[in-house]
C-alpha positions in Angstrom: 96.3 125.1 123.0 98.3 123.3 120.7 99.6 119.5 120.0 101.1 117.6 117.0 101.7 113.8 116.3 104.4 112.0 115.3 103.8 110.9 112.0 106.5 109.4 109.3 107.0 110.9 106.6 105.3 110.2 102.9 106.2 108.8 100.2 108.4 106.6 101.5 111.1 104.9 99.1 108.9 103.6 95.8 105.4 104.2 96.5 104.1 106.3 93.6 100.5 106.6 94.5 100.2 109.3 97.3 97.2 108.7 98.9 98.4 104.9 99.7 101.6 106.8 100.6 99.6 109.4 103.2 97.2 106.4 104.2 99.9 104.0 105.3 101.8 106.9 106.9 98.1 107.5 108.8 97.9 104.1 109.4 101.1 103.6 111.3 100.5 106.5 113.6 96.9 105.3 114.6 98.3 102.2 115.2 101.3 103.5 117.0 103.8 101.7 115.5 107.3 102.6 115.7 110.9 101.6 115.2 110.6 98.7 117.4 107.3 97.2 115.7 108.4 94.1 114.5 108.9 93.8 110.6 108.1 90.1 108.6 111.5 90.2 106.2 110.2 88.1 103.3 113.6 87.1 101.7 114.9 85.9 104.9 111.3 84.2 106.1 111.7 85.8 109.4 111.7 89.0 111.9 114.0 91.3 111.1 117.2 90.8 112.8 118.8 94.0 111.4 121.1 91.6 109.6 122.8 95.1 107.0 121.3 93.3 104.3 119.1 95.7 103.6 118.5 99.8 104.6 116.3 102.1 106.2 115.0 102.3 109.8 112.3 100.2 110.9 109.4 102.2 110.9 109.9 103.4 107.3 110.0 99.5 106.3 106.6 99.1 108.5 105.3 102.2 106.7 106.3 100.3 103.4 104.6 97.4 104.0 101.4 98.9 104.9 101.3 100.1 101.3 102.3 97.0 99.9 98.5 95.6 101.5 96.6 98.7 100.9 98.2 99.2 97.4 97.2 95.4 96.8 94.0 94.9 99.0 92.2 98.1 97.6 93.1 96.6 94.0 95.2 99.5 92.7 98.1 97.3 92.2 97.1 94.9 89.2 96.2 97.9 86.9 98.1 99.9 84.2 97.1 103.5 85.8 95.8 104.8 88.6 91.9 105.7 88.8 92.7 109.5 89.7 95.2 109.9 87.3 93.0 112.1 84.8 95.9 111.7 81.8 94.8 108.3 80.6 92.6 107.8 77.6 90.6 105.8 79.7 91.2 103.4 83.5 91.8 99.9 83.3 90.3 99.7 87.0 86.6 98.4 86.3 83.8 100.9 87.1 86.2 104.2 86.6 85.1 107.1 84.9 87.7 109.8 84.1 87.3 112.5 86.9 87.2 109.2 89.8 87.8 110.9 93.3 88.2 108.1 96.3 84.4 107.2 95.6 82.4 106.1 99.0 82.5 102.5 98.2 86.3 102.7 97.7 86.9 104.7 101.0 84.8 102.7 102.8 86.6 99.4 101.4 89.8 100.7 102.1 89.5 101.9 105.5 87.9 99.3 106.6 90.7 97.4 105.7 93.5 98.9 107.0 91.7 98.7 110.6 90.2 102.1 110.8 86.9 103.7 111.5 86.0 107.0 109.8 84.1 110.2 109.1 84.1 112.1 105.7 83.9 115.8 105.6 83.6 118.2 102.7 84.5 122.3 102.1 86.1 123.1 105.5 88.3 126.0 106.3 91.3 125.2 108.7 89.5 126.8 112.2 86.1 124.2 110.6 88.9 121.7 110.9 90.1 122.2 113.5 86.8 121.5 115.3 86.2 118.4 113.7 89.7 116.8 114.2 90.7 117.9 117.5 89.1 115.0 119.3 90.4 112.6 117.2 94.1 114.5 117.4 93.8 114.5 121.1 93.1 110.3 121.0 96.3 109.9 118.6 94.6 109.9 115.2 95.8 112.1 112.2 93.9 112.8 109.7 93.8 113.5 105.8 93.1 116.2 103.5 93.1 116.9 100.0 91.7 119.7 97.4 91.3 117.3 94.0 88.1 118.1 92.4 90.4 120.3 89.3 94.0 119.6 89.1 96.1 122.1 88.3 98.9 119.8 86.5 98.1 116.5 85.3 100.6 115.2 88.0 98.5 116.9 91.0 96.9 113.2 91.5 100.3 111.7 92.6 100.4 114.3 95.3 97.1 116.2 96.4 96.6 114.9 99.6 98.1 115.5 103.0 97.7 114.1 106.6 96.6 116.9 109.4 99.1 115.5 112.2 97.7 118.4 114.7 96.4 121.7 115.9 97.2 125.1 116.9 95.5 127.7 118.6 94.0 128.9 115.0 94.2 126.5 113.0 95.9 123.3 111.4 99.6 121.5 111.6 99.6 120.1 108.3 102.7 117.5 106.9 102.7 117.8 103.0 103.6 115.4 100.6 107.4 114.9 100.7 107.4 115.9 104.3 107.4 119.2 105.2 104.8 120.2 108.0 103.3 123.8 108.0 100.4 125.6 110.1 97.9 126.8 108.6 95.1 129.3 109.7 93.5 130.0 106.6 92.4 128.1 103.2 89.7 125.7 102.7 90.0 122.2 101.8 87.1 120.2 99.8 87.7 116.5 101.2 88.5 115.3 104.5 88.9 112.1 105.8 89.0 112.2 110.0 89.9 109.0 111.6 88.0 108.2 114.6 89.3 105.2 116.3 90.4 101.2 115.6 88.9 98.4 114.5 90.4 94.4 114.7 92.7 95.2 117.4 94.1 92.4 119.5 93.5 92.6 123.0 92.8 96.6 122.7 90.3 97.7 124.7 90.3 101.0 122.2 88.5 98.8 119.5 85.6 97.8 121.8 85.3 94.3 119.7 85.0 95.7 116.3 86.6 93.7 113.7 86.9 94.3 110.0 83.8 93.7 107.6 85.7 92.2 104.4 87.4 88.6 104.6 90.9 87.7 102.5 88.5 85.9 99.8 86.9 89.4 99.6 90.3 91.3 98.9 91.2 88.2 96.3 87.7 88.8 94.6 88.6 92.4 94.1 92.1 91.8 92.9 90.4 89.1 90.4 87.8 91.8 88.8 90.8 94.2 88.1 92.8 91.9 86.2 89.7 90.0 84.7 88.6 93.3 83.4 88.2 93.6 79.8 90.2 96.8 79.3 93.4 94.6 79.8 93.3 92.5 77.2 91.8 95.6 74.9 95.2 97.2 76.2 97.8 94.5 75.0 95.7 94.5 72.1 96.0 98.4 71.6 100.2 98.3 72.3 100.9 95.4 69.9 99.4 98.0 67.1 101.2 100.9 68.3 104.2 99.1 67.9 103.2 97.2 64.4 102.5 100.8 63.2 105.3 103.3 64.8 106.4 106.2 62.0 108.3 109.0 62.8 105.6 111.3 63.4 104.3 109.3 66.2 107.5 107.9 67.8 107.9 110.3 71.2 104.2 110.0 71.9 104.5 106.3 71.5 107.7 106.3 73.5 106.0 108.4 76.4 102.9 105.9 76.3 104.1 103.0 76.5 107.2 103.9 79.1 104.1 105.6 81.2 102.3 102.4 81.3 105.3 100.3 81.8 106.2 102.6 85.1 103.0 101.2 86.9 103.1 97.2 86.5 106.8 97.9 87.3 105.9 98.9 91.1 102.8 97.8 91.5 102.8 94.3 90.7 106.6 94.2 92.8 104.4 96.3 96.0 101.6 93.3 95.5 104.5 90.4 95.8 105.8 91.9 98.9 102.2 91.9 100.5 101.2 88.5 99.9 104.6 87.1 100.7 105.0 88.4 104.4 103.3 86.3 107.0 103.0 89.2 109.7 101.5 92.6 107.7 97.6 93.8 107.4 97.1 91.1 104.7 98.1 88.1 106.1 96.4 89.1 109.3 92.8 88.1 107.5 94.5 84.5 107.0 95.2 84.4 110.6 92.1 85.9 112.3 89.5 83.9 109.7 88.7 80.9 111.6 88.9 79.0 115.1 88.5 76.3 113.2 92.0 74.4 112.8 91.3 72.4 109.5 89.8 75.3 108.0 92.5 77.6 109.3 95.2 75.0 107.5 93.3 75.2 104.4 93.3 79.2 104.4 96.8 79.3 105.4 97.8 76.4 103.3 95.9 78.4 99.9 97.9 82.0 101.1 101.2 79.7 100.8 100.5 78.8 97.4 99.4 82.5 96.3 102.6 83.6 97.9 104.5 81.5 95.3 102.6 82.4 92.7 102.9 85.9 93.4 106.6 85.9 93.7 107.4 84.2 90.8 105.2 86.1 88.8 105.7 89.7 89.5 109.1 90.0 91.9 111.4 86.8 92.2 114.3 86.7 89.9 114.7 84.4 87.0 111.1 84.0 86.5 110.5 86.3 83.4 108.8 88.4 86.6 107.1 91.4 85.7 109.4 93.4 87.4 112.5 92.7 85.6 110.3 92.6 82.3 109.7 96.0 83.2 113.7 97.1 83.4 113.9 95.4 80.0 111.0 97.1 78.5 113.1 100.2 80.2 116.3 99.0 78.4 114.5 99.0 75.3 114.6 102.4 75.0 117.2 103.3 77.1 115.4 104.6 79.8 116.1 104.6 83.3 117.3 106.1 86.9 119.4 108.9 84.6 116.9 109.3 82.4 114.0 110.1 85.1 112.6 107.1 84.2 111.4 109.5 80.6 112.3 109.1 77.3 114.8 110.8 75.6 116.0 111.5 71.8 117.6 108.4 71.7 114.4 106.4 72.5 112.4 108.4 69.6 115.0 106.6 67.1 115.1 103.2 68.9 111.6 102.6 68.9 111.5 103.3 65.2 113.9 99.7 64.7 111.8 96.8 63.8 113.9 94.6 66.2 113.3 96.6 69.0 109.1 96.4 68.0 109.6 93.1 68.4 111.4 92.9 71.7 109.4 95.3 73.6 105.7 93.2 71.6 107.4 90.0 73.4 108.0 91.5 76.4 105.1 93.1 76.9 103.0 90.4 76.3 105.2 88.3 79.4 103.6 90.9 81.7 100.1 90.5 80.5 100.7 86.5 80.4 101.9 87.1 84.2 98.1 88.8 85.1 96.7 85.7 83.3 98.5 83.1 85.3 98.0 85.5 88.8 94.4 85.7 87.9 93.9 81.6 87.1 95.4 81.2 90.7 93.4 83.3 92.2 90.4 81.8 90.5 91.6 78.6 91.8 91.6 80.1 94.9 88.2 81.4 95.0 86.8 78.2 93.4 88.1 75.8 96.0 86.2 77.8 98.7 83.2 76.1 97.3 84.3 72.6 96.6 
């Protein structure tokens, strides 16, 4: 007996962080979306109308926007690194130790968010697997997988996990990152992550009432404690004297660090703007199912508008000193880019040596940490209104 589940494939278009990539693609299949799902188009305000103005099919712009909200819900998006990413010196996520693996509390947090209830398993071979997630394969809910504990390359983070999308008669249908989907019969992995069934479904009777824990004042607290955190500011403190005391000697590992850190506000911040300006996505649906209550309702709403502004014009709309276009300078800087593999080359060694260019890329990268500052007043704003 065999059966295997649609499921789209991850990462889709710029989503570096591949759980969030595997989750949303998990995500969409448990929720059974598909082409004809409709999409919120932010930069038109409206459905999508398959207008040409942009590309890709519909269900890998669905698939997007789910990791827009979980990138930004779960906090990951208002860091400089990524809490499994061993590499760094040291997170700027609060309460991360090097050697962080997708902790309980964070699981917990994040599934509940995206709508999904769940059991955790450890150091299962693919027939143990196949045991546990059959059930769950059966009701039309993939699953995940990952071996992470030791990394064999320091990049292993970006893409150790994998969703199960079904079963054979031994084993395991498995679609690894990028893609591809294998059986396997043998091999054991150390985390899994089986999905057992829906939670704050409209009107589905397969959600038997549930309804998610965590309210959108929850998911702006979190986002507020990772760009409160101290390590930011000891961050912009730690850059401006990298770049007051660049020598030749130190000039590629400055270049590497500091084109590293830039590659993650770049994204992130851009994924966190798209989630908090669509009015139909896993975010905004906390707004809409807080309260009966219409002048409360028209507050909530009214306080998501204003964040939606604020967000855009911080981190994604043009003309703003954004963060994301602060980011292609800070690129330019050094001549990085698309041709380069977004990596330094020669060229950027001898750049960053030039006083001038110190200067430009200290100014610029203090616009991106001034851009957490005002995102983080408005969301304090935010917060503190709730009590007035």
């Amino acid at each position: 007996m065999k059966k295997q589940l649609t499921v789209h494939p991850f990462p889709h278009d710029a989503e570096s962080n591949g759980f969030i990539a595997a989750l949303s693609s998990v995500v969409c299949a448990a929720r059974k979306y598909t082409d004809d799902t409709p999409y919120w188009c932010s930069p038109k305000g409206c459905y999508c109308k398959k207008c040409g103005g942009c590309t890709g099919q519909s269900l890998g712009k669905t698939q997007l926007s789910v990791y827009h909200c979980l990138l930004t819900a779960s906090g990951l998006a208002f860091g400089f690194d990524y809490p499994e990413d061993d590499s760094v010196g040291s997170h700027t996520i609060p309460n991360t130790p090097i050697g962080w693996r997708w902790d309980d509390g964070f699981m917990s947090d994040i599934m509940d968010f995206a709508g999904l209830s769940f059991i955790r398993c450890k150091n299962k071979t693919a027939a143990e697997i196949r045991a546990v997630i059959k059930d769950s394969i059966d009701a039309g809910y993939p699953a995940m997988a990952a071996n992470h504990r030791v990394y064999p390359n320091e990049m292993t983070w970006s893409s150790c996990w994998k969703i199960i999308c079904g079963y054979t008669d031994d084993g395991i249908t498995v679609m690894n990152y990028g893609g591809e989907v294998s059986n396997e019969t043998d091999g054991t992995y150390e985390d899994i992550i089986v999905i057992t069934g829906k939670v704050d479904c409209t009107n589905d009777a397969a959600c038997n009432g549930n309804k998610r824990k965590q309210t959108y004042f929850d998911v702006l607290k979190r986002i507020y404690a990772v760009l409160s955190d101290p390590s930011h500011d000891a961050l912009e403190d730690e850059i401006m004297a990298d770049l007051s005391n660049v020598t030749p000697e130190n000039a590629v590992m400055l270049s590497y660090k500091l084109m590293g850190i830039n590659g993650v506000p770049i994204e992130a911040r851009w994924h966190a703007a798209e989630a908090f300006t669509s009015k139909d996505n896993l975010l905004y649906s906390l707004v809409d199912s807080a309260s009966a209550d219409s002048a409360e309702s028209s507050k909530l709403k009214a306080t998501a508008e204003k964040l939606a502004d604020l967000f855009s014009k911080r981190y994604s709309a043009e003309g703003n000193n954004e963060t994301h276009g602060i980011g292609w300078k800070i690129w330019a800087c050094l001549n990085v880019s698309p041709q380069t593999g977004y990596l330094p080359t020669e060229e950027s060694f001898n750049l960053i040596q030039q006083p001038d260019v110190q200067s430009e890329l200290k100014r610029l990268f203090r616009i991106v940490f001034d851009n957490d500052r005002a995102v983080a007043n408005g969301i304090m704003e935010a917060l503190n209104a709730v009590h007035s």
